[in-house]
Each structure stands twice: as structure tokens, then as C-alpha cells.
C-alpha positions in Angstrom: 15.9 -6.1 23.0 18.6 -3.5 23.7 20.2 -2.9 20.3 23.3 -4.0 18.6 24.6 -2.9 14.8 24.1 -5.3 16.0 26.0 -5.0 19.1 26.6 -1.2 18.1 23.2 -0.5 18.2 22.6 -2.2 21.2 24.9 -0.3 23.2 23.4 3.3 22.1 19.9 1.5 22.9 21.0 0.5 25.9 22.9 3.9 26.7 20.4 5.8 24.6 17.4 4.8 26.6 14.1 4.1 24.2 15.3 0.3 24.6 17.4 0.3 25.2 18.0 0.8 27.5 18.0 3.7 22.9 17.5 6.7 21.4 16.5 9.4 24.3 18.4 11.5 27.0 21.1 14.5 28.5 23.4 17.9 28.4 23.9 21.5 29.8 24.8 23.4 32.7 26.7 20.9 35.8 24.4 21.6 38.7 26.5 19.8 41.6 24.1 19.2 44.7 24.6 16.9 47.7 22.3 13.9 47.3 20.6 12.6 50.3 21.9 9.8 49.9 21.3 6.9 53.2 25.4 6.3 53.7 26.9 9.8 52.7 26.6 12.8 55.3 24.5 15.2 53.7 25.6 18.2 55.7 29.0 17.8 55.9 31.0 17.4 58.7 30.3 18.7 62.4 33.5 20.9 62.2 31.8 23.4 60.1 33.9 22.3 56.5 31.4 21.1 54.0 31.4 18.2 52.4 33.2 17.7 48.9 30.2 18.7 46.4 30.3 15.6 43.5 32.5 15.7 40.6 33.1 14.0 37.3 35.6 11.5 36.9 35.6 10.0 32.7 36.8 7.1 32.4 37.9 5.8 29.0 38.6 1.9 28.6 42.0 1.1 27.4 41.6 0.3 23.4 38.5 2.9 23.0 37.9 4.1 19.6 38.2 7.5 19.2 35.8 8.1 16.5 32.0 9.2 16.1 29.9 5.8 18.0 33.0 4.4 19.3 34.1 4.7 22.5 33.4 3.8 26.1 30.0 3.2 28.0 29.7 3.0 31.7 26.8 1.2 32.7 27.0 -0.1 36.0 28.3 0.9 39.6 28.6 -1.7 42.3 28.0 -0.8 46.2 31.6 -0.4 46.4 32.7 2.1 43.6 33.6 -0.4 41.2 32.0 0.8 37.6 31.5 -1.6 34.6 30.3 -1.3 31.2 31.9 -1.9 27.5 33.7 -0.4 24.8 33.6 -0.2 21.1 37.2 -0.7 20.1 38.3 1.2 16.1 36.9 -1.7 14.4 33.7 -1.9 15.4 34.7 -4.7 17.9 32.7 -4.8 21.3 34.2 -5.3 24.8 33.6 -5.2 28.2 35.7 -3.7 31.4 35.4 -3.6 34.9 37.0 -0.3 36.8 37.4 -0.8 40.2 37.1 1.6 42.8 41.0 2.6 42.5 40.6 3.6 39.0 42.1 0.2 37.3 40.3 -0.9 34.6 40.1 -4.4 33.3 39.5 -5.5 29.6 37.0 -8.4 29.9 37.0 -10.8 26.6 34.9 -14.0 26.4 37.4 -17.0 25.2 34.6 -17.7 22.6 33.6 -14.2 21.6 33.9 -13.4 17.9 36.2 -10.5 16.9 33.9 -9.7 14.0 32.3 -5.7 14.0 29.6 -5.4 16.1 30.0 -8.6 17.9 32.2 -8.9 21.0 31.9 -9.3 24.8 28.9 -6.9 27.0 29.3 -6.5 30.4 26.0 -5.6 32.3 25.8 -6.5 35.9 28.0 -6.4 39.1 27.6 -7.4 42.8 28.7 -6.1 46.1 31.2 -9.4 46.0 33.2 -8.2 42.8 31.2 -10.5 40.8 30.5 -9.3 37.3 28.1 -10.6 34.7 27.3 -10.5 30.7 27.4 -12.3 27.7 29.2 -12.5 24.4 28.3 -13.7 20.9 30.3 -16.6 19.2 31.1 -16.7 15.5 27.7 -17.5 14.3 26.3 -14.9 16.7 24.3 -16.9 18.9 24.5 -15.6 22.8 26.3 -17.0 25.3 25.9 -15.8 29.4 29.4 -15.6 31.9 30.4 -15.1 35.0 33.7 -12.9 36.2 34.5 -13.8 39.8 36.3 -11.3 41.8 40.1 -13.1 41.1 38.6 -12.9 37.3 38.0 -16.3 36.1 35.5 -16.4 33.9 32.8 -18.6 33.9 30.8 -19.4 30.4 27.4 -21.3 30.3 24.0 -21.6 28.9 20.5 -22.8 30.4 20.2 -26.5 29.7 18.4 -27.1 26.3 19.1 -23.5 25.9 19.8 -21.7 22.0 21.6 -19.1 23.7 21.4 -17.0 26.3 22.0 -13.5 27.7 22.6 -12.8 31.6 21.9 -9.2 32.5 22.3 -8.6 36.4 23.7 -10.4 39.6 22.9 -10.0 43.2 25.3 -10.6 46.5 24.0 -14.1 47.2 25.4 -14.4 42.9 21.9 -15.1 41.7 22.0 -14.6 38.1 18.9 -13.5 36.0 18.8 -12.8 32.2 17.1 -14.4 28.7 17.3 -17.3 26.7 15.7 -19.2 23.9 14.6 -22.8 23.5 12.2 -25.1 21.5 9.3 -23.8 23.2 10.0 -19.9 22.9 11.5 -17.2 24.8 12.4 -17.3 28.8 13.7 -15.4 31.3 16.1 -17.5 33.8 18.5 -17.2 36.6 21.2 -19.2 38.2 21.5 -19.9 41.6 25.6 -19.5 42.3 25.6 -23.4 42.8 24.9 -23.6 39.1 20.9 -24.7 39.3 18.8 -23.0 36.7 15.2 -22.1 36.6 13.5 -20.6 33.7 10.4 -18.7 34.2 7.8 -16.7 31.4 6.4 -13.2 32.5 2.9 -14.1 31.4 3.2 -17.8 32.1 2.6 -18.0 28.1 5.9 -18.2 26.0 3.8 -17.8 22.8 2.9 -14.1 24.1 6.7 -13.0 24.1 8.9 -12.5 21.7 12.2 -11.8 23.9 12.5 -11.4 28.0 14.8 -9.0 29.6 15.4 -9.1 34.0 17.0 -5.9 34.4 17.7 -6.1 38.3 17.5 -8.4 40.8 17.7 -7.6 44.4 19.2 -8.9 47.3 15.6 -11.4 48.4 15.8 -12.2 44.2 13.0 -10.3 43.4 13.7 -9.0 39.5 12.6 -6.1 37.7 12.7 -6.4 33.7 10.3 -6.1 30.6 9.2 -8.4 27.7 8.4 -7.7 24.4 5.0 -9.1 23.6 4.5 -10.4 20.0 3.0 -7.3 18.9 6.3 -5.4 19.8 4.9 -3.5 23.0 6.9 -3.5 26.2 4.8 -4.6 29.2 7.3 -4.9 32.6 7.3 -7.3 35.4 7.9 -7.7 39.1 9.2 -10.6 41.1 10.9 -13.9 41.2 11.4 -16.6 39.4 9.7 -19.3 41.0 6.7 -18.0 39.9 5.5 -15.2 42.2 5.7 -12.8 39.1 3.2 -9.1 38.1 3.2 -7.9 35.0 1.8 -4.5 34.5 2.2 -1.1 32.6 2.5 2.1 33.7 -0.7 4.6 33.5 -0.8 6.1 29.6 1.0 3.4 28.1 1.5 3.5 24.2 0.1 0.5 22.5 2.2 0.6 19.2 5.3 -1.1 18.3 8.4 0.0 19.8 6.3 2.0 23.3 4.8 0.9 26.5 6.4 0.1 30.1 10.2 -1.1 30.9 11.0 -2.0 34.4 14.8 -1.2 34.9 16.3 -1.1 38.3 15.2 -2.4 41.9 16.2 -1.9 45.4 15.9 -3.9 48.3 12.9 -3.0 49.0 11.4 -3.6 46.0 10.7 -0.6 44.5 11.1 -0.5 41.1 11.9 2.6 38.5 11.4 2.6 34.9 10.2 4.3 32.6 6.6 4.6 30.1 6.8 5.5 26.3 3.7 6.8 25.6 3.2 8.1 21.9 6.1 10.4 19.5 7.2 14.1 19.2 9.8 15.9 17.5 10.7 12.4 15.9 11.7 11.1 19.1 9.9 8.9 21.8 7.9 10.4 24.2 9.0 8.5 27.6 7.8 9.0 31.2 9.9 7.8 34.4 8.0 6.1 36.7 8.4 5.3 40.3 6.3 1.6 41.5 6.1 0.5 45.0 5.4 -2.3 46.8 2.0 -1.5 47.1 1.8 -1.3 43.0 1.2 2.0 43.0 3.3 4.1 40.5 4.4 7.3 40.2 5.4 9.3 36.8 7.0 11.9 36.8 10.1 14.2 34.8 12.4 16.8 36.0 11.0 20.1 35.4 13.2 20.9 33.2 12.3 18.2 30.7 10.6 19.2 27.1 8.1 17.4 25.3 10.3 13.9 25.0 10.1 13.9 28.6 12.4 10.8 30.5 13.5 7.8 31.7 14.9 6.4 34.9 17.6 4.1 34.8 18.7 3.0 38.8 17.4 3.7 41.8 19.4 2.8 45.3 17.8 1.5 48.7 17.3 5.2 49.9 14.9 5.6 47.0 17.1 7.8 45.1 16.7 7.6 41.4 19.2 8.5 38.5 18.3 8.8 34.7 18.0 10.9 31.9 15.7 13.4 30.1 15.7 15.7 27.1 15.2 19.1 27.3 12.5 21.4 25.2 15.8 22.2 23.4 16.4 18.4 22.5 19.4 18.1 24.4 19.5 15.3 26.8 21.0 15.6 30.6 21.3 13.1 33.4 19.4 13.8 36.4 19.2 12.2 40.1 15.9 12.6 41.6 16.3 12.7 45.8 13.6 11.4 48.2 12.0 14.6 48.5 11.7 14.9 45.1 14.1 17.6 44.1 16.0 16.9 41.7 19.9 17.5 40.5 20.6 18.0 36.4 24.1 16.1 35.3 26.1 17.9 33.0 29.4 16.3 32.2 31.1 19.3 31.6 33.2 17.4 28.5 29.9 16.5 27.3 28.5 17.9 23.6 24.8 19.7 24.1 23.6 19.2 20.6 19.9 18.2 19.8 19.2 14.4 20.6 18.2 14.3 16.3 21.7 14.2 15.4 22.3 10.7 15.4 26.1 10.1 16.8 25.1 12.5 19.8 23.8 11.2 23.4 25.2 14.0 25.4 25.2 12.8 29.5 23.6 9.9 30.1 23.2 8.7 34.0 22.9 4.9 33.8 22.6 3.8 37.7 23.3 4.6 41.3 24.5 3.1 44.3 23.8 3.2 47.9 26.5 5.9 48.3 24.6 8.3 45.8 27.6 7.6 43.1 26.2 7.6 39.2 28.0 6.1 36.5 27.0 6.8 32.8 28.6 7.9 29.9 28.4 10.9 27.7 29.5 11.9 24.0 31.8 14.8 23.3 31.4 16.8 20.2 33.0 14.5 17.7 30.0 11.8 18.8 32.7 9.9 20.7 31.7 7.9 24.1 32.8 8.3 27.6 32.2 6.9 30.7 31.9 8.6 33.7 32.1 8.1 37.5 30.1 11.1 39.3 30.4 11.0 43.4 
């Protein structure tokens, strides 16, 4: 799904965005705005002194390499500041970290992760408890899922009758959801935090799916995620494991390998934001973010600042508020947060290199997801092509 070189590739999937979660995105002038955010007071305070505007804070895991596609990738941001995501150490080596809300980050190894390049430890999901998920690949790079409580003990397992398996996103009651493989195809699954698993298949047809991928799951376990069909198109789907699940694509959806409709994030709610690749331009995809609500109707829209490559929307909090990514007519990509009222704010690290999204090591600022207080994390890449994290609020 999200790539890997294997694990390498992955990660700039993933943080790139053409799934990724890559290879489209952000760079140029820091516009800092107050989001609307439900929690934050969005006119400052009633003595007349306005409220701090946002700022960046880059965060750079301990062990980082410091060379072109190395380096640190925030990916996550829990409800209480704490940001997660994973590093590429200088020999190729992945791991993930936790960063909580103080600034102290974490290293987080799997006992059983190999130490190989490009294999390692990802960390992609956190909950309001402090509970952080992932998975790791052993020595003969089969996947394996965990579980990080909030005192860190880690927690390794697999579906039952499983051939590996990769957990993607937690919510607060510490429902797991992510992919696995058995003798009868590809699943998605999730674990209940007494340990019970249930698998479940998008179209209710294994043979039509060639790998699953939950990206969210909300607080009443309703997920948000994509699967690949066997002809390579994305399709997305909506709901929850016991069987209440919608598929559907996004208005415009390419039908050739590598495009169509990815589901990403969820709120309470259960709106959903994603994004649609529709076709190619200037060698890149051509993506769409998208907007679905309860009702299934769905929004696409970009910033208006976006070129022909358009963009792609990462997270979205229970406000509605919606953070992603776009590339410019210039090819340089920027992170964006698009408020309730649809205005939007352009995210600029200002460490962050603006070259054209073509050159291969570059992924400029890249706004990954957003929490209820209207904080992003993401990473972006300086000028050598090295990655940073990034903590704006």
C-alpha cells in the first residue's frame, strides 16, 4: 500500500501523498492564521491581547540521518499534543518515536524488528489514552502489528491464522484497525482492547482486493480506509467492521493503475476526507481532496492556490477542520488547513526547501493530521532532501 524501499519508499508514500499516503504535496511563503478550531479561542482573549498566532516547532528524532531521504517524519498528533511518526536512521534503518506534548521523544523498536535497510519499526496511530500503534517487519520481512501502552510496554500480535499483519490507527476505547493476509486473501481487521479480533473485506469478496488499508477509526469504531482492487485502482470505504461497511469513489475517479479514491481520516461524526487521483500532468498525479459526509455526499475541492496536480487531504478534526497538502502551478508542494468556512491557511515551514515536487529527494511541507485543538503535525525536507518533523499550533 503505502511504500517502503521498501520501508523507505513507504514512508515518502505515505508522507508524499499519491499512496501513500506518495509522491505529491508543499512549500512557500508561512501564512500564520488562527484556525477556528472548536477548543481554541479564535479571537483572543477578552482583555484586548490577541491570541498567539501558530508557529512551527521541528522536531528531529534522536538517531535521524542527516542525509538526502533520511530523516524524521511526523505523522500523527494525538488530542493531547503528543506527535508520533518514524525515522530513517544513516543506514537505511526505520524507527518509530512518540513525542509527547513536553517535547520528549521516545525511540520505539519492536523486540522482533529486523535491523536490515529499509526494514524497521512504523509507528502510525495514537489515542487520547497515550496508546500508540504500528507494526514492524521481522527478518524475513513478514509484518507484524503492536501496541505501545501509555507506561510503554509493547504489545506484539497477529490476527489468528494471520500471514502478517499491519495495524494502522487506534481509537480511545483502544480499538485497533489495520490489514492482514491469510489463506483466503487479503482483510482488513481490528482488535477490540480485550484482545478479540474480527476481520472484515471491503466488498465482502477477498478475491476483488489485493491489500486493505483502515486509515482512521473513530470514537463509535466507524473506519475510514481504501483497498486496492486487483486491477490496482483505489476504491475507499466507510464504516465498521462488523459488517455495516460503503465502499464508493469520489466523482471523476481515474480508472488506471495507481489512481482512484483513498479515504484517510475521520471524525466523530463521521465525516470523512481523502483525497481522488483522477488522471496525470507534469509527470505527477493529478489528486483532488475531497470532503464525504454522512449523508454520502462529497465535496472536492483544492486551495486556490493549487496548480494542475491539485491535492490531497490528510486529517480532519471533529470541528470539520481539514489539513493536507497541494502543489502549486510552480510544482512546489505546501501544507494547507482548510477551516469550516472554507478559507483556507497555506503552511510554509520556514526551514522547508521550495523546489519542484520532480526532484525526487524533495517533499517540501507536508501537513499530515490535525487535532481537535487545530495543531498539525507533518514533516518537511530542507534543501539537502533531509526530513523533518514538525509540530504547528
Amino acid at each position: 500500500m503505502d511504500a517502503r524501499a521498501e520501508c523507505l519508499c513507504r514512508m515518502v508514500a505515505r508522507a508524499n501523498a499519491v499512496r501513500s499516503r506518495v509522491t505529491n504535496i508543499c512549500a512557500l511563503v508561512l501564512c500564520l492564521l488562527m484556525l477556528g478550531c472548536g477548543g481554541s479561542s479564535g479571537n483572543g482573549n477578552q482583555g484586548g491581547n490577541p491570541s498567539p498566532q501558530p508557529a512551527f516547532t521541528t522536531i528531529d528524532a534522536p538517531g535521524a540521518g542527516t542525509v538526502a531521504s533520511e530523516g524524521t517524519f511526523g505523522v500523527g498528533i494525538s488530542t493531547q499534543g503528543d506527535v508520533i511518526g518514524n525515522f530513517i536512521d544513516s543506514n537505511g534503518v526505520v524507527h518509530g518515536f512518540i513525542r509527547d506534548a513536553s517535547g520528549t521523544i521516545t525511540t520505539v523498536d519492536a523486540a522482533g524488528a529486523a535491523t536490515a535497510q529499509g526494514s524497521g519499526t512504523e509507528v502510525w496511530g495514537m489515542n487520547g489514552s497515550g496508546e500508540a500503534t504500528g507494526y514492524y517487519y521481522d527478518p524475513s520481512n513478514t509484518p507484524h502489528s503492536f501496541l505501545v501502552s501509555a507506561n510503554g510496554t509493547m504489545t506484539e500480535f497477529d490476527p489468528p491464522n494471520s500471514t502478517g499483519s499491519y495495524a494502522i490507527c487506534i481509537n480511545d476505547s483502544g480499538v485497533i484497525a489495520g490489514g492482514t493476509g491469510d489463506a483466503n486473501g487479503i482483510h482488513g481487521f481490528t482488535r477490540t482492547a480485550d484482545g478479540t479480533f474480527t476481520s472484515f473485506d471491503p466488498t465482502g469478496d477477498a478475491a476483488q482486493v489485493t491489500s486493505v488499508e483502515p486509515n482512521s477509526i473513530n470514537a463509535s469504531g466507524v473506519m475510514a480506509g481504501v483497498y486496492l482492487d486487483t486491477n490496482s485502482v483505489y476504491h475507499a470505504f466507510v464504516g465498521e467492521s462488523s459488517g455495516n461497511l460503503t465502499t464508493f469513489d469520489a466523482p471523476n475517479a481515474g480508472t488506471a493503475s495507481g489512481e482512484g479514491t483513498q479515504a484517510i481520516g475521520i471524525n466523530s461524526s463521521g465525516t470523512v476526507a481523502g483525497w481522488v487521483t483522477t488522471g496525470v500532468a507534469n509527470g505527477l498525479p493529478v489528486n483532488h481532496s475531497f470532503m464525504r459526509s454522512t449523508d454520502g455526499t462529497i465535496t472536492t475541492f483544492d486551495p486556490p492556490a493549487a496548480g494542475a496536480n491539485g491535492s490531497l487531504a490528510d486529517g480532519i478534526n471533529d470541528d470539520g477542520t481539514i489539513s493536507g497538502a497541494f502543489i502549486d502551478s510552480n510544482l512546489v508542494r505546501h501544507g494547507y488547513v482548510r477551516n469550516t468556512d472554507g478559507s483556507f491557511v497555506v503552511l510554509d515551514d520556514p526551514n522547508a526547501a521550495q523546489l519542484p515536487a520532480s526532484s525526487s529527494t524533495n517533499l517540501d511541507t507536508v501537513a499530515w493530521r490535525i487535532n481537535a485543538s487545530g495543531a498539525v503535525a507533518g514533516l518537511y525536507s530542507d534543501t539537502n532532501g533531509v526530513r523533518h518533523g514538525f509540530l504547528w499550533q
